[in-house]
N, CA and C atoms as an extended XYZ file, in Angstrom:
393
Properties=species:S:1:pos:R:3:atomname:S:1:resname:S:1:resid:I:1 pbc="F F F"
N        21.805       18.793      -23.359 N   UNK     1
C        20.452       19.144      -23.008 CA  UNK     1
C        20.275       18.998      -21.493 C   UNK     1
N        20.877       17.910      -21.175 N   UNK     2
C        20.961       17.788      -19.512 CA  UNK     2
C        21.231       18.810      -18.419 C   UNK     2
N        22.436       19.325      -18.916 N   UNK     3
C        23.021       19.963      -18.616 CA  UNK     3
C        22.287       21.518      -18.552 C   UNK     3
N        21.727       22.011      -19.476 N   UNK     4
C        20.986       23.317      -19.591 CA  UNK     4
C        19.938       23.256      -19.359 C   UNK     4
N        18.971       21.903      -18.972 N   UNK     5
C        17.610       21.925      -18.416 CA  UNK     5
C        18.107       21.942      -16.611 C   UNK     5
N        19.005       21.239      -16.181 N   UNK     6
C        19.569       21.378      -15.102 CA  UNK     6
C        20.202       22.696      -14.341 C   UNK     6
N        20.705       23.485      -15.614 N   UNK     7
C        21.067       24.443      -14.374 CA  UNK     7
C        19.759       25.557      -14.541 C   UNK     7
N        18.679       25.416      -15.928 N   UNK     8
C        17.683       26.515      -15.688 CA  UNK     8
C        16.851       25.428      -14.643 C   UNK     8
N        16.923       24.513      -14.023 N   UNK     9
C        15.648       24.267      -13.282 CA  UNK     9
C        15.911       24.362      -11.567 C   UNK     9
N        17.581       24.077      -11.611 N   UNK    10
C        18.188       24.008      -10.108 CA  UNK    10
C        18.303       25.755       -9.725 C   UNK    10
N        18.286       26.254       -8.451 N   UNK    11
C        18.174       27.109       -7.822 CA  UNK    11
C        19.769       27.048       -7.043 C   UNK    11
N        20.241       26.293       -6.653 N   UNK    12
C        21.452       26.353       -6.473 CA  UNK    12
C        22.918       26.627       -7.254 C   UNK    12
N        23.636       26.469       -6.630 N   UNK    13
C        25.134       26.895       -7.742 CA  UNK    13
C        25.154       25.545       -8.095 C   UNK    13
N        25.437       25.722       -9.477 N   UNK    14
C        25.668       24.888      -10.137 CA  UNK    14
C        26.956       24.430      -10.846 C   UNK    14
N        27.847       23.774      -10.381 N   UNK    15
C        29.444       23.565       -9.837 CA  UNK    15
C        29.067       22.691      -10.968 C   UNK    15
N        30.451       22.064      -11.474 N   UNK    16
C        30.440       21.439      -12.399 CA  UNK    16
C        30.691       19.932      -11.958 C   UNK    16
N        30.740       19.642      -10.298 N   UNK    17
C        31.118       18.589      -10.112 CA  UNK    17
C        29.273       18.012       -9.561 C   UNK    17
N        28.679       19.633       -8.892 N   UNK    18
C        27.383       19.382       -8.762 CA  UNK    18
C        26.666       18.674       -9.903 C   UNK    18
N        26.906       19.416      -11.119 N   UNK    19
C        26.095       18.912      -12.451 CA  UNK    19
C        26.620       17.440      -12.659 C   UNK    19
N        27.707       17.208      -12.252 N   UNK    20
C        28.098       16.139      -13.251 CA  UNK    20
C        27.528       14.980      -12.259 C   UNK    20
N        27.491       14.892      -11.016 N   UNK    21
C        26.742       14.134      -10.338 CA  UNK    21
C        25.005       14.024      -10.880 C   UNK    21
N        24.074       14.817      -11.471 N   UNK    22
C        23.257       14.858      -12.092 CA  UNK    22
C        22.856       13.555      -13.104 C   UNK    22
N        24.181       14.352      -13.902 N   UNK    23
C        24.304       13.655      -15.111 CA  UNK    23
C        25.414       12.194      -15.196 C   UNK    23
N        25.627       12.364      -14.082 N   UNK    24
C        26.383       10.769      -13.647 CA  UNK    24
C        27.457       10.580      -15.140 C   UNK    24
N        28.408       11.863      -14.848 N   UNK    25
C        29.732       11.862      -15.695 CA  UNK    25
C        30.390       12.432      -14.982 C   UNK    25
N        31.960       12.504      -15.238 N   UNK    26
C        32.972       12.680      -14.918 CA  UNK    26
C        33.046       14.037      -15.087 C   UNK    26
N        33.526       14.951      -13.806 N   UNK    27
C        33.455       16.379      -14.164 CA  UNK    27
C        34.174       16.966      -14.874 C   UNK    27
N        35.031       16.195      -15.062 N   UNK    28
C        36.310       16.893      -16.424 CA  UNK    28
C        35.356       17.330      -18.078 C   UNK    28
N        34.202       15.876      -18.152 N   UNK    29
C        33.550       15.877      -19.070 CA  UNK    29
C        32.728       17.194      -19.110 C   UNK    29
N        32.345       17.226      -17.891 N   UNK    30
C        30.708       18.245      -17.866 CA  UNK    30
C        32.063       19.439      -18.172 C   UNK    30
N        32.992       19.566      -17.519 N   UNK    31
C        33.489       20.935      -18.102 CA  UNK    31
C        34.214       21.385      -19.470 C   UNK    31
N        34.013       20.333      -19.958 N   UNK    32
C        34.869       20.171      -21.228 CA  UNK    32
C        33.476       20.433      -22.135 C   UNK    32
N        32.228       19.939      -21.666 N   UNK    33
C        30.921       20.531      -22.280 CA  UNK    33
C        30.244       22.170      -22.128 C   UNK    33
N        30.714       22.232      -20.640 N   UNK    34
C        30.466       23.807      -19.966 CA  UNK    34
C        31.264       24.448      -20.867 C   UNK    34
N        32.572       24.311      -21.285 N   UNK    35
C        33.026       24.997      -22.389 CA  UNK    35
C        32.406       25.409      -23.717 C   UNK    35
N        32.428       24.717      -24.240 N   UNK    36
C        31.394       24.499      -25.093 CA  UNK    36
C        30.133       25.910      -25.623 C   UNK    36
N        29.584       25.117      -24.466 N   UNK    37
C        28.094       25.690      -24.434 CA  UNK    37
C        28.774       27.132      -23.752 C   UNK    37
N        29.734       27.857      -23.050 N   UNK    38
C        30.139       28.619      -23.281 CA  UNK    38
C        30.571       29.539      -24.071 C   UNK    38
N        31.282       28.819      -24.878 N   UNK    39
C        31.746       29.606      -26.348 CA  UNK    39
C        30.290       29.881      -27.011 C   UNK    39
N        29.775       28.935      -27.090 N   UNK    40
C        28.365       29.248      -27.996 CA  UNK    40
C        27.364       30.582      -27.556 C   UNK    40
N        27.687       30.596      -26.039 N   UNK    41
C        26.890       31.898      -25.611 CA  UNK    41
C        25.735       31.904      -24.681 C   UNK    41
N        25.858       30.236      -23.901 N   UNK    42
C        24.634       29.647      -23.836 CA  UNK    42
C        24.837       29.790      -22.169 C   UNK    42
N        25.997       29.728      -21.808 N   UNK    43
C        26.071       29.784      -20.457 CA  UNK    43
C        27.346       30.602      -19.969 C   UNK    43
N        27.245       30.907      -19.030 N   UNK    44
C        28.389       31.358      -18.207 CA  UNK    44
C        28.685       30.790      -16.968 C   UNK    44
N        30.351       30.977      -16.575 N   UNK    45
C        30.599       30.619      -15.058 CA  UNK    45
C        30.886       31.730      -13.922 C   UNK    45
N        30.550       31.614      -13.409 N   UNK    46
C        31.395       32.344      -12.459 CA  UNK    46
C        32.700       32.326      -12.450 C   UNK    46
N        33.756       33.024      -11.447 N   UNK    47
C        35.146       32.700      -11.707 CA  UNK    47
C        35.058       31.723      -10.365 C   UNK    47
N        36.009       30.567      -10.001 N   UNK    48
C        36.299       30.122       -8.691 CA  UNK    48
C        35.566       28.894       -8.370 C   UNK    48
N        34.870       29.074       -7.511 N   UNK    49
C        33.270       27.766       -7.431 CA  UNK    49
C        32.060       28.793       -7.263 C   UNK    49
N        31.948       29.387       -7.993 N   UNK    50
C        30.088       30.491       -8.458 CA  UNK    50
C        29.419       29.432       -9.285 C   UNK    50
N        29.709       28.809       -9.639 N   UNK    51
C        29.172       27.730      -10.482 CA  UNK    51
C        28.783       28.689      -11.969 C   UNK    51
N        27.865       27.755      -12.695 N   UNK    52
C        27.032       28.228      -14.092 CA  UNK    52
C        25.975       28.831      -13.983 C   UNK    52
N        25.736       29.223      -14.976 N   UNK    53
C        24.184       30.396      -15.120 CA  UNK    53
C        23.953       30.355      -16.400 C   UNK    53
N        22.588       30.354      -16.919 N   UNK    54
C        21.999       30.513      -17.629 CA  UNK    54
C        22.614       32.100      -19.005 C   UNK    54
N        23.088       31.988      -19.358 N   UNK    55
C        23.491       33.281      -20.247 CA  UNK    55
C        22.198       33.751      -21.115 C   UNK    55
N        21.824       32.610      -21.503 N   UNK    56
C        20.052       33.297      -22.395 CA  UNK    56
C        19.280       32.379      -22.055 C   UNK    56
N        18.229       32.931      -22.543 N   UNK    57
C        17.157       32.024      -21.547 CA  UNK    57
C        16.312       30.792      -22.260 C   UNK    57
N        16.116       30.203      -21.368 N   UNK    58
C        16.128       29.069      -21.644 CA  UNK    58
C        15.236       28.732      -23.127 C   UNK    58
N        13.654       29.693      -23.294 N   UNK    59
C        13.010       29.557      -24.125 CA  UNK    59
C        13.786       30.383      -25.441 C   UNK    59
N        14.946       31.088      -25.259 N   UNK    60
C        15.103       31.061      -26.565 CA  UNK    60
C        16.305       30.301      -27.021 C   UNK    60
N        16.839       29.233      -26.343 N   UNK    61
C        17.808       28.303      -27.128 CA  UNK    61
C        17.518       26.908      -27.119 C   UNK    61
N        17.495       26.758      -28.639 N   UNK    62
C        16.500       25.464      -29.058 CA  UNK    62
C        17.632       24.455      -29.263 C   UNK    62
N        17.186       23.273      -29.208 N   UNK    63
C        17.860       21.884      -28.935 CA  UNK    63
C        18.617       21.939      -30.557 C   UNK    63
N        18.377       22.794      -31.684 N   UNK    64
C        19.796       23.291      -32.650 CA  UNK    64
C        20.668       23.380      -32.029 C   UNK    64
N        20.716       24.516      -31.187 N   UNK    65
C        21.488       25.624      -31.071 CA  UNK    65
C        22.599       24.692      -29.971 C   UNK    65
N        21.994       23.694      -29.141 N   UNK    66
C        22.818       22.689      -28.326 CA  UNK    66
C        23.432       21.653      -28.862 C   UNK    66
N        23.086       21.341      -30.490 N   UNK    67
C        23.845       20.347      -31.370 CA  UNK    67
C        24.921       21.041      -31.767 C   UNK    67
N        24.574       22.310      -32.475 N   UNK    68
C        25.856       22.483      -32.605 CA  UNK    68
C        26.851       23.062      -31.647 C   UNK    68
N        26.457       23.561      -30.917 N   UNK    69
C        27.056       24.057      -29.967 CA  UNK    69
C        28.396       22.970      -29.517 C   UNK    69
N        27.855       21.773      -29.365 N   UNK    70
C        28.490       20.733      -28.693 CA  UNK    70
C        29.587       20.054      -29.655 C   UNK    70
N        29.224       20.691      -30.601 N   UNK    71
C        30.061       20.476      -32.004 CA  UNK    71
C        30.448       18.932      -32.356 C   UNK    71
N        29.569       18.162      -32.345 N   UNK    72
C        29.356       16.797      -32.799 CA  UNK    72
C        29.675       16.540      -34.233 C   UNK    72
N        29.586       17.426      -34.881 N   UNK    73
C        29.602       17.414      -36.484 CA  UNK    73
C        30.988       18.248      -37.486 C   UNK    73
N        31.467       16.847      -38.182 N   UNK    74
C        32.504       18.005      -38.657 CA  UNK    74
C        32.069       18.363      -40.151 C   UNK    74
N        32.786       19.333      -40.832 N   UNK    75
C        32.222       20.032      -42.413 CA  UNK    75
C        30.944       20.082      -42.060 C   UNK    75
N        30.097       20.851      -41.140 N   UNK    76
C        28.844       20.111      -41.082 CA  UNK    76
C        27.870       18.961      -41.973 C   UNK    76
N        28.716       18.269      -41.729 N   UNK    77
C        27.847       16.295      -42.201 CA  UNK    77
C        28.003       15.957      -40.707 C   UNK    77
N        26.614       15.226      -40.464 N   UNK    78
C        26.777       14.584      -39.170 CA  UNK    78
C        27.039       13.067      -39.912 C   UNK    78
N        26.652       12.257      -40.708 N   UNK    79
C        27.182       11.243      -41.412 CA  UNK    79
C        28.158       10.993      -42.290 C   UNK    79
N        29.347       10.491      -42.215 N   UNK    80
C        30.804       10.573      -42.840 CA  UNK    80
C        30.418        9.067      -43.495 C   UNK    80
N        31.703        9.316      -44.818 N   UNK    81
C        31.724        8.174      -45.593 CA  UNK    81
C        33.155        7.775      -45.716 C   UNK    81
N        32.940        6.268      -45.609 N   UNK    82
C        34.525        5.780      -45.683 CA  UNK    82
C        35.541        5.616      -47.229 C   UNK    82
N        36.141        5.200      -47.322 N   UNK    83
C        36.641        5.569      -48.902 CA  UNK    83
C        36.213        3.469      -49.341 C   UNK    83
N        35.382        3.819      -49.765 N   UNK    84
C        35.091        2.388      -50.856 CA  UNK    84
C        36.382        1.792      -52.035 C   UNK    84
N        36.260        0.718      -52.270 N   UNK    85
C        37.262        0.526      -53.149 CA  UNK    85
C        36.402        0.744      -54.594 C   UNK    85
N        36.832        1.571      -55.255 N   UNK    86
C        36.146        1.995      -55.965 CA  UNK    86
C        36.534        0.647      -57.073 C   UNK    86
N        37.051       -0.045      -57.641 N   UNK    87
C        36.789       -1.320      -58.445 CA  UNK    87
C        35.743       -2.244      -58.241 C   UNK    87
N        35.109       -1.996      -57.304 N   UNK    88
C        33.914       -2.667      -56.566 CA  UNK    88
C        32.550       -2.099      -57.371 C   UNK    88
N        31.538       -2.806      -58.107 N   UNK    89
C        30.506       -2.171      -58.452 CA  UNK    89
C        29.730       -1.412      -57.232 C   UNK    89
N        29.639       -1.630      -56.113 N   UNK    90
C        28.894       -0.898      -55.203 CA  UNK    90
C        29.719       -0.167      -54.498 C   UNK    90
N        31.034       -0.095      -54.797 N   UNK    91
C        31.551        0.800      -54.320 CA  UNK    91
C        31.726        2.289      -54.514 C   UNK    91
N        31.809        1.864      -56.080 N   UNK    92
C        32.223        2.812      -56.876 CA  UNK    92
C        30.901        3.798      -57.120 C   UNK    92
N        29.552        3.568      -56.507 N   UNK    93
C        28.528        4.319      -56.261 CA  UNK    93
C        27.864        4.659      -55.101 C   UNK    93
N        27.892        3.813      -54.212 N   UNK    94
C        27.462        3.750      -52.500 CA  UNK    94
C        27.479        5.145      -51.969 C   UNK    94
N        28.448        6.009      -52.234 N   UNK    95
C        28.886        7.139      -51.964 CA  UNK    95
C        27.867        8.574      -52.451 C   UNK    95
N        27.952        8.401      -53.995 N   UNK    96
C        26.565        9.092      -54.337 CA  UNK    96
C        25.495        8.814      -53.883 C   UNK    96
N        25.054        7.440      -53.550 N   UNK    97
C        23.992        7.114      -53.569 CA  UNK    97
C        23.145        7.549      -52.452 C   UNK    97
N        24.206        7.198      -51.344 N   UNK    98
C        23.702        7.437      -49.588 CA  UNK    98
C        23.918        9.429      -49.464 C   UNK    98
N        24.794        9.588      -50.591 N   UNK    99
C        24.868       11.208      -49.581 CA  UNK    99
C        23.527       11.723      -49.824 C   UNK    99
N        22.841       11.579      -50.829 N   UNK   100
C        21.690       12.856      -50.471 CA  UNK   100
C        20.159       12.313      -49.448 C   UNK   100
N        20.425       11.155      -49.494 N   UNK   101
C        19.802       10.650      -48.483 CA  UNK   101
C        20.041       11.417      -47.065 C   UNK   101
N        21.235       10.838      -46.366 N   UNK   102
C        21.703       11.158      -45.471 CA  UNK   102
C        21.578       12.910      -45.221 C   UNK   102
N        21.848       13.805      -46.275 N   UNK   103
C        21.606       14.964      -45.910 CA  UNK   103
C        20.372       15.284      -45.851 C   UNK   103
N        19.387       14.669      -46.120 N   UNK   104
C        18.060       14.942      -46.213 CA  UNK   104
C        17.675       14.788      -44.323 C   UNK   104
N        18.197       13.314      -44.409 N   UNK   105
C        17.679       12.935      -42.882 CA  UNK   105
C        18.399       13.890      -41.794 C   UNK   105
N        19.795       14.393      -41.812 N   UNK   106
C        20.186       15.382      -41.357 CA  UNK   106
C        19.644       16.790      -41.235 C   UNK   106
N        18.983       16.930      -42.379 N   UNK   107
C        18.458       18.258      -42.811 CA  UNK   107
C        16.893       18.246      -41.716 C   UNK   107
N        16.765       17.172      -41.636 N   UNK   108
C        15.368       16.894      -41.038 CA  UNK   108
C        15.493       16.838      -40.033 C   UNK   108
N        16.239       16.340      -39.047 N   UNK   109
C        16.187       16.091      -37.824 CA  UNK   109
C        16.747       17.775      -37.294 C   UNK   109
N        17.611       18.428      -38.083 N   UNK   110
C        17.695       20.075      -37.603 CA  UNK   110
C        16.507       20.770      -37.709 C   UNK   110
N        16.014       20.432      -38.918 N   UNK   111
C        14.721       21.187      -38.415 CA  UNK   111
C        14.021       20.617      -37.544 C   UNK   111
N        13.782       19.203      -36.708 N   UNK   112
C        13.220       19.080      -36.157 CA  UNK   112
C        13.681       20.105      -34.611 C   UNK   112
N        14.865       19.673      -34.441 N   UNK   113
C        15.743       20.393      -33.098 CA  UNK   113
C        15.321       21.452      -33.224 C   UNK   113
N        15.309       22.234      -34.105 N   UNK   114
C        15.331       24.077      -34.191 CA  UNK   114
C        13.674       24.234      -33.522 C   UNK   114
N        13.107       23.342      -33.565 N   UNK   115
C        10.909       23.424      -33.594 CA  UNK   115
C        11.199       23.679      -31.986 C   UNK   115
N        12.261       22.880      -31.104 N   UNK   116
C        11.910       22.695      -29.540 CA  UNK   116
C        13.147       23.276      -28.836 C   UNK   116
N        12.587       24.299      -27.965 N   UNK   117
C        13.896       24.811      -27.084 CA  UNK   117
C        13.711       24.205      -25.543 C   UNK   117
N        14.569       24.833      -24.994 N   UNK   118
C        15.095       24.230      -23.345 CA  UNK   118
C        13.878       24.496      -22.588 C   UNK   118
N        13.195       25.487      -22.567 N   UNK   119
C        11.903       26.012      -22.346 CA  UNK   119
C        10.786       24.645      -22.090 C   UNK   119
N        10.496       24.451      -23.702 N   UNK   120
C         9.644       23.417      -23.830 CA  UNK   120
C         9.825       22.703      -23.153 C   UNK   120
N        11.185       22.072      -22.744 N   UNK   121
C        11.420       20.536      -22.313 CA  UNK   121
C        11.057       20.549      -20.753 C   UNK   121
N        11.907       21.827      -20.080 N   UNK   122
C        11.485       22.285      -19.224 CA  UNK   122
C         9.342       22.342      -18.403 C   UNK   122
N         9.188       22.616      -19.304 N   UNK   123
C         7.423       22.423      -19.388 CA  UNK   123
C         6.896       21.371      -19.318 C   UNK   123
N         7.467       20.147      -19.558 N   UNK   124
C         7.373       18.707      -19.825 CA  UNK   124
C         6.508       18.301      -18.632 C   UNK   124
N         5.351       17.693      -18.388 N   UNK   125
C         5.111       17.238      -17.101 CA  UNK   125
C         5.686       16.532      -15.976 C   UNK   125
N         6.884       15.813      -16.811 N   UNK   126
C         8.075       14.593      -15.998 CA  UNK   126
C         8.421       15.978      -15.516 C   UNK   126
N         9.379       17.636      -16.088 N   UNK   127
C        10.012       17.916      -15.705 CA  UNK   127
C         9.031       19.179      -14.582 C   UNK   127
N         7.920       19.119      -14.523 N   UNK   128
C         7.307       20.224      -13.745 CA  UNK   128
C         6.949       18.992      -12.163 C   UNK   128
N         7.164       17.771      -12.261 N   UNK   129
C         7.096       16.991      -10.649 CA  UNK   129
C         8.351       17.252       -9.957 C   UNK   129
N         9.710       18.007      -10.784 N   UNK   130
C        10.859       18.313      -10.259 CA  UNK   130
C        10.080       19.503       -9.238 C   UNK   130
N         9.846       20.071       -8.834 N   UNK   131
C         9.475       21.556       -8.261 CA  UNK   131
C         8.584       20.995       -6.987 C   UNK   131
C-alpha cells in the first residue's frame, strides 16, 4: 500500500532505491514487491533508472487487489493449520472446528479491502498535508 500511495502521490521518478528510502526497506525488497505489483498490472517500470508509474489508476485498485497481488496467501487460506495429533481429543477436531471460522474472518476482511482503493487513502486528510 506504501508503495502505490507513494508513487501516485510523488511527482518525481520513482527509483526503487527512492521508494525504499520512503518505506525504510531494503531496495532489493521494494523490488522484489515492484515485481509483484507488476505482474498484477498495477505498475510499471521504466527500463534503466525511469523509475515506476502508476499502470491504473489509483481509484480503481482497491487494497484487494494489493493483497493479493503481493501474494501473501497460499491455496488461497490466509490461515494455515498445523497437523494435530489426532489421538488427542482436541486434536482430532481443532481443525474442523477453527476452519470455518477462520474463512469467515478471511472472507470478511476481503470484503472489507475490496470497499477501499489507493484513491481513498490517498484522500485521507494525513495524506492531502503531503501536497
Amino acid at each position: 500500500m506504501h508503495i502505490l500511495t507513494f508513487i501516485s502521490s510523488v511527482s518525481e521518478e520513482c527509483t526503487g532505491d527512492f521508494i525504499a528510502a520512503s518505506v525504510n526497506a531494503n531496495p532489493v525488497i521494494i523490488r522484489k514487491i515492484m515485481s509483484m505489483l507488476k505482474k498484477a498490472g498495477l505498475v510499471d517500470v521504466r527500463p534503466g533508472v525511469g523509475g515506476a508509474y502508476m499502470k491504473k489508476d489509483a481509484s480503481l485498485i482497491t487494497l484487494l487487489d494489493v493483497y493479493n497481488a503481493v501474494d501473501i496467501i497460499d491455496d488461497d487460506q490466509l490461515f494455515h493449520f498445523h497437523n494435530p495429533v489426532i489421538e488427542c481429543p482436541v486434536g482430532r477436531v481443532i481443525d474442523t472446528t477453527l476452519r470455518a471460522e477462520l474463512k469467515e474472518a478471511q472472507a470478511a476482511m476481503e470484503h472489507r479491502l475490496k470497499q477501499v482503493t489507493i484513491q481513498q487513502l490517498l484522500n485521507q486528510p494525513e495524506m492531502n498535508k503531503l501536497n
